[in-house]
C-alpha positions as CSV (number, residue, x, y, z in Angstrom):
1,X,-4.7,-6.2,10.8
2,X,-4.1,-3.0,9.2
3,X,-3.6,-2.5,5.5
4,X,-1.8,1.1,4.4
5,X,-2.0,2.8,0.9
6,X,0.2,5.6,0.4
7,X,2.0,7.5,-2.1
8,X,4.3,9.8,-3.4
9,X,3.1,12.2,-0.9
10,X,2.0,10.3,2.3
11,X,-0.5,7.9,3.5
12,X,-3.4,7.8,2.1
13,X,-5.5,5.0,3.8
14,X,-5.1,3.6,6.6
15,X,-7.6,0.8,7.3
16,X,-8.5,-1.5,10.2
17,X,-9.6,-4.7,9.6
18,X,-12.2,-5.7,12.8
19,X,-10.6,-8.4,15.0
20,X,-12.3,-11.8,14.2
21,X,-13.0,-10.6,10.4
22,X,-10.4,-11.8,7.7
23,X,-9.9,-10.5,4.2
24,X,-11.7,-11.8,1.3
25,X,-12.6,-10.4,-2.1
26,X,-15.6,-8.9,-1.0
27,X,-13.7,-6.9,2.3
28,X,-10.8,-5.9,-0.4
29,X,-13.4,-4.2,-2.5
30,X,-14.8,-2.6,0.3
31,X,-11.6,-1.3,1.3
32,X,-10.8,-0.2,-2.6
33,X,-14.2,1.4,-2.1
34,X,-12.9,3.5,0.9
35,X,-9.5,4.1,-0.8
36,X,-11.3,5.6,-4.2
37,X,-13.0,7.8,-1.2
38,X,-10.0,8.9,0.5
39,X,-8.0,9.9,-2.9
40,X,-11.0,12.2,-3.7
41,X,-10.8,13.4,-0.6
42,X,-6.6,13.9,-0.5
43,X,-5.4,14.0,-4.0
44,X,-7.8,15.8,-6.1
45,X,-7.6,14.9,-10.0
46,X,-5.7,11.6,-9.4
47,X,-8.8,9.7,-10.3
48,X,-8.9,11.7,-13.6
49,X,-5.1,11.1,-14.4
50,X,-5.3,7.3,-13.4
51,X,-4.3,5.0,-10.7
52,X,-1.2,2.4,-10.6
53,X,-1.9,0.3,-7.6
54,X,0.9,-1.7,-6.1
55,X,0.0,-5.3,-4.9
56,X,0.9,-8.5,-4.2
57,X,-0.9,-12.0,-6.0
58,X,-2.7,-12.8,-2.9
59,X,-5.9,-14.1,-3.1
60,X,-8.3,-11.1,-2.6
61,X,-6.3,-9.1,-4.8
62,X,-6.5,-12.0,-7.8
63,X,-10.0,-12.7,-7.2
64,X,-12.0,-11.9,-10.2
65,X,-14.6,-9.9,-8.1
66,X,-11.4,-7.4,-7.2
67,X,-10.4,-7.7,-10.6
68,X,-14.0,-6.9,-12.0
69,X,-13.6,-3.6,-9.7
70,X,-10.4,-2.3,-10.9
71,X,-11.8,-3.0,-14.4
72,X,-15.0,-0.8,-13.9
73,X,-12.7,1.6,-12.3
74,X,-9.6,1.8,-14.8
75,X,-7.3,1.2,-12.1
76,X,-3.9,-0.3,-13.1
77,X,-2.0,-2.7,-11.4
78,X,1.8,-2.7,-11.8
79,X,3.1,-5.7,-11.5
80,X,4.4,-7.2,-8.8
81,X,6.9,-10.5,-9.7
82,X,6.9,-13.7,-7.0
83,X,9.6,-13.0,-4.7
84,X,10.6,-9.2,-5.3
85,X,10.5,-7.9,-2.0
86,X,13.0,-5.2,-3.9
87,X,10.1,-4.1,-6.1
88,X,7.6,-3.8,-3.0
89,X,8.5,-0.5,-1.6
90,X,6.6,-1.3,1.4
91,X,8.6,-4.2,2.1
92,X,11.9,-2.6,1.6
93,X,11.5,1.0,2.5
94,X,8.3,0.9,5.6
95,X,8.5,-2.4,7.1
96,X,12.5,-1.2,8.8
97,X,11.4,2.1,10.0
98,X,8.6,1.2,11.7
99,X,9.8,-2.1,13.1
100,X,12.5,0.2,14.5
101,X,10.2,2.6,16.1
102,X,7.4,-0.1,17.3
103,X,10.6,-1.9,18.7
104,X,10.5,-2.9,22.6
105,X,7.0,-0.9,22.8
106,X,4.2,-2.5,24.5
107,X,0.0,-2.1,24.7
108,X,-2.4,-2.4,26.5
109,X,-4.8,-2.6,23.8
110,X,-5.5,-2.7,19.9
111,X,-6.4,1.2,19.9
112,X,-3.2,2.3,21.4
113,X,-1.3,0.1,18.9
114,X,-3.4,1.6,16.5
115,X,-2.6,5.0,18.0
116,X,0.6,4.6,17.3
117,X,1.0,3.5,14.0
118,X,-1.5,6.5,13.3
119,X,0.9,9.1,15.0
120,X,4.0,7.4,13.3
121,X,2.8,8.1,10.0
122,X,1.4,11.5,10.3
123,X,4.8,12.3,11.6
124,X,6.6,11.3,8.9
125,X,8.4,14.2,6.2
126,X,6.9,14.1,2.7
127,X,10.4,13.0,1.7
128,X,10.6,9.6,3.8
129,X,7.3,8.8,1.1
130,X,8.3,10.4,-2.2
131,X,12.0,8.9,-1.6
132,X,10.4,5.0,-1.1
133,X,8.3,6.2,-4.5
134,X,11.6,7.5,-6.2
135,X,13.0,3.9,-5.0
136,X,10.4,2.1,-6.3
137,X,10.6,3.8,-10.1
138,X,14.7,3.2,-10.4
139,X,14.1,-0.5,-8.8
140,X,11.7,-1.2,-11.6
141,X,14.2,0.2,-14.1
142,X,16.6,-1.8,-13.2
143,X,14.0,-5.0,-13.3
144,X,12.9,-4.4,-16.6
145,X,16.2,-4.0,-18.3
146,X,17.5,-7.1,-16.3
147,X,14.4,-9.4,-16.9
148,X,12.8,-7.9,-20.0
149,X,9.5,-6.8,-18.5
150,X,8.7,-3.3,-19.8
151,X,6.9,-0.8,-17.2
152,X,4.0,1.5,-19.1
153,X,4.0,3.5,-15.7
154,X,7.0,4.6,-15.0
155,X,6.5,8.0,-15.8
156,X,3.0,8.1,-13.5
157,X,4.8,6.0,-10.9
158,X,4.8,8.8,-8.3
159,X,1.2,8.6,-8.2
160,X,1.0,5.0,-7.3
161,X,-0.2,3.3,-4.5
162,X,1.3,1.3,-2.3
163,X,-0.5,-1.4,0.1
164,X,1.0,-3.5,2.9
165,X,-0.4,-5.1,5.6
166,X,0.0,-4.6,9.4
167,X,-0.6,-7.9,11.8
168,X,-2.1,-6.8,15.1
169,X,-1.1,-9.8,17.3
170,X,-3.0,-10.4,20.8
171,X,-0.6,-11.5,23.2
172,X,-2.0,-13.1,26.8
Protein backbone atom coordinates (compact mmCIF):
# COMPACT_ATOMS: atom_id res chain seq x y z
CA UNK A 1 0.00 0.00 0.00
CA UNK A 2 1.07 3.48 -0.59
CA UNK A 3 -0.21 6.41 1.25
CA UNK A 4 0.50 10.13 -0.57
CA UNK A 5 0.42 13.64 1.20
CA UNK A 6 0.56 16.45 -1.00
CA UNK A 7 -0.43 19.95 -1.20
CA UNK A 8 -0.93 23.03 -2.80
CA UNK A 9 2.21 22.61 -4.54
CA UNK A 10 2.90 18.90 -5.12
CA UNK A 11 3.50 15.70 -3.36
CA UNK A 12 4.96 15.78 -0.51
CA UNK A 13 5.29 12.10 0.85
CA UNK A 14 5.05 9.39 -0.76
CA UNK A 15 5.23 6.34 1.53
CA UNK A 16 5.46 2.57 1.12
CA UNK A 17 3.93 0.50 3.42
CA UNK A 18 6.27 -3.11 3.42
CA UNK A 19 4.18 -5.97 1.92
CA UNK A 20 2.93 -8.19 4.88
CA UNK A 21 2.84 -5.06 7.40
CA UNK A 22 -0.64 -3.31 7.83
CA UNK A 23 -1.36 0.10 9.29
CA UNK A 24 -1.93 0.72 12.86
CA UNK A 25 -1.61 3.68 15.14
CA UNK A 26 1.81 3.15 15.80
CA UNK A 27 2.88 2.81 11.68
CA UNK A 28 0.53 6.10 11.14
CA UNK A 29 2.78 7.93 13.54
CA UNK A 30 5.71 6.72 12.17
CA UNK A 31 4.60 7.80 8.84
CA UNK A 32 3.44 11.43 10.42
CA UNK A 33 6.99 11.31 11.76
CA UNK A 34 8.46 11.00 8.13
CA UNK A 35 5.87 13.53 6.78
CA UNK A 36 6.95 16.29 9.66
CA UNK A 37 10.54 15.32 8.02
CA UNK A 38 9.73 15.70 4.52
CA UNK A 39 7.85 19.33 5.04
CA UNK A 40 11.11 20.57 6.64
CA UNK A 41 12.75 19.36 4.09
CA UNK A 42 10.15 20.82 1.02
CA UNK A 43 8.21 23.52 2.46
CA UNK A 44 10.28 25.48 4.72
CA UNK A 45 8.26 27.61 7.50
CA UNK A 46 5.07 25.50 7.08
CA UNK A 47 5.72 23.94 10.42
CA UNK A 48 5.90 27.56 11.82
CA UNK A 49 2.60 28.70 10.08
CA UNK A 50 0.68 25.37 11.01
CA UNK A 51 -0.58 22.28 9.45
CA UNK A 52 -4.31 21.38 8.32
CA UNK A 53 -4.09 17.71 7.58
CA UNK A 54 -6.80 16.13 5.53
CA UNK A 55 -8.07 12.57 6.69
CA UNK A 56 -10.49 10.27 6.85
CA UNK A 57 -12.06 8.62 10.47
CA UNK A 58 -10.20 5.45 10.01
CA UNK A 59 -8.92 3.73 12.75
CA UNK A 60 -5.15 4.77 12.86
CA UNK A 61 -6.09 8.21 12.23
CA UNK A 62 -8.77 8.22 15.40
CA UNK A 63 -6.58 6.34 17.49
CA UNK A 64 -5.72 8.38 20.58
CA UNK A 65 -1.93 7.48 20.14
CA UNK A 66 -2.23 9.54 16.47
CA UNK A 67 -4.37 11.89 18.18
CA UNK A 68 -1.76 12.35 21.17
CA UNK A 69 0.83 13.20 18.16
CA UNK A 70 -1.05 15.75 16.33
CA UNK A 71 -1.69 17.27 19.82
CA UNK A 72 2.12 17.48 20.76
CA UNK A 73 2.56 18.74 17.34
CA UNK A 74 -0.25 21.47 16.84
CA UNK A 75 -1.32 19.80 13.76
CA UNK A 76 -4.99 20.48 12.70
CA UNK A 77 -7.22 18.21 11.24
CA UNK A 78 -10.04 19.59 9.02
CA UNK A 79 -12.70 17.75 9.09
CA UNK A 80 -13.65 15.25 7.01
CA UNK A 81 -17.77 14.33 7.14
CA UNK A 82 -18.87 10.29 6.65
CA UNK A 83 -19.52 9.98 3.12
CA UNK A 84 -17.98 13.26 1.37
CA UNK A 85 -16.00 11.93 -1.19
CA UNK A 86 -16.72 15.69 -2.59
CA UNK A 87 -14.73 17.10 0.36
CA UNK A 88 -11.74 14.43 -0.16
CA UNK A 89 -9.71 16.04 -2.87
CA UNK A 90 -7.90 12.89 -3.27
CA UNK A 91 -10.95 11.11 -3.98
CA UNK A 92 -12.39 13.40 -6.48
CA UNK A 93 -9.53 15.08 -8.14
CA UNK A 94 -6.27 12.08 -7.96
CA UNK A 95 -8.03 8.85 -7.82
CA UNK A 96 -9.39 9.66 -11.98
CA UNK A 97 -6.17 10.79 -13.32
CA UNK A 98 -4.21 8.17 -12.28
CA UNK A 99 -6.64 5.32 -12.71
CA UNK A 100 -6.57 6.75 -16.22
CA UNK A 101 -2.92 6.58 -16.61
CA UNK A 102 -2.29 3.16 -14.52
CA UNK A 103 -5.15 1.95 -16.92
CA UNK A 104 -4.33 -1.48 -19.04
CA UNK A 105 -0.55 -1.23 -17.57
CA UNK A 106 0.88 -4.26 -16.26
CA UNK A 107 4.13 -5.28 -13.77
CA UNK A 108 6.24 -7.40 -13.18
CA UNK A 109 6.79 -6.43 -9.80
CA UNK A 110 5.92 -4.04 -6.76
CA UNK A 111 9.00 -1.66 -7.65
CA UNK A 112 8.01 -0.97 -11.08
CA UNK A 113 4.42 -0.24 -9.95
CA UNK A 114 6.01 1.85 -7.56
CA UNK A 115 8.15 3.26 -10.31
CA UNK A 116 5.45 4.37 -11.83
CA UNK A 117 3.28 6.03 -9.51
CA UNK A 118 6.74 7.85 -8.54
CA UNK A 119 7.29 9.10 -12.22
CA UNK A 120 3.43 9.98 -12.48
CA UNK A 121 3.60 12.32 -9.83
CA UNK A 122 6.83 14.12 -10.42
CA UNK A 123 5.44 14.66 -13.80
CA UNK A 124 2.61 16.40 -12.83
CA UNK A 125 2.31 20.67 -13.40
CA UNK A 126 2.02 22.57 -10.05
CA UNK A 127 -1.40 23.51 -11.37
CA UNK A 128 -2.99 19.86 -11.57
CA UNK A 129 -2.11 20.14 -7.31
CA UNK A 130 -2.91 23.78 -6.39
CA UNK A 131 -6.27 23.43 -8.75
CA UNK A 132 -7.48 19.95 -6.52
CA UNK A 133 -6.41 22.55 -3.39
CA UNK A 134 -8.44 25.44 -4.99
CA UNK A 135 -11.30 22.65 -5.32
CA UNK A 136 -11.05 21.49 -2.03
CA UNK A 137 -11.46 25.37 -0.37
CA UNK A 138 -14.77 26.27 -2.62
CA UNK A 139 -16.14 22.48 -1.95
CA UNK A 140 -15.85 23.30 1.78
CA UNK A 141 -17.55 26.60 1.22
CA UNK A 142 -20.18 25.32 -0.22
CA UNK A 143 -20.47 22.54 2.74
CA UNK A 144 -20.43 24.80 5.42
CA UNK A 145 -23.07 27.17 4.10
CA UNK A 146 -25.24 24.10 3.12
CA UNK A 147 -24.73 22.02 6.45
CA UNK A 148 -23.78 24.72 8.94
CA UNK A 149 -20.26 23.52 9.78
CA UNK A 150 -17.90 26.54 9.88
CA UNK A 151 -14.25 25.97 8.43
CA UNK A 152 -11.40 27.96 10.68
CA UNK A 153 -8.95 27.00 7.76
CA UNK A 154 -10.10 28.11 4.95
CA UNK A 155 -7.89 30.89 4.47
CA UNK A 156 -4.63 28.44 5.25
CA UNK A 157 -6.27 25.66 3.19
CA UNK A 158 -3.65 25.80 0.40
CA UNK A 159 -1.26 24.66 2.84
CA UNK A 160 -3.02 21.50 3.70
CA UNK A 161 -2.29 18.13 3.33
CA UNK A 162 -3.88 15.72 1.65
CA UNK A 163 -3.57 11.70 2.32
CA UNK A 164 -4.92 8.81 0.32
CA UNK A 165 -4.05 5.49 0.02
CA UNK A 166 -2.74 3.40 -2.90
CA UNK A 167 -3.50 -0.65 -2.80
CA UNK A 168 -0.68 -2.59 -4.31
CA UNK A 169 -2.55 -5.83 -5.30
CA UNK A 170 -0.33 -9.13 -6.13
CA UNK A 171 -1.94 -10.78 -8.87
CA UNK A 172 -0.77 -14.78 -9.68
Amino acid sequence: MATVFWDAKGVILLDILPQGQCINAARHCSTLDRLKEAIRRKRPGLLRRGVVLQHDNATPHSANLTQQWLQRYGWEILPHPAHSLDLAPSDFHLFGPLKRHLGGMAFETEDDLISELRNWFDNLDVDFFRVGINSLLSRWKNASISTGIALRSCERVNFNLCEFQIYLIKTL
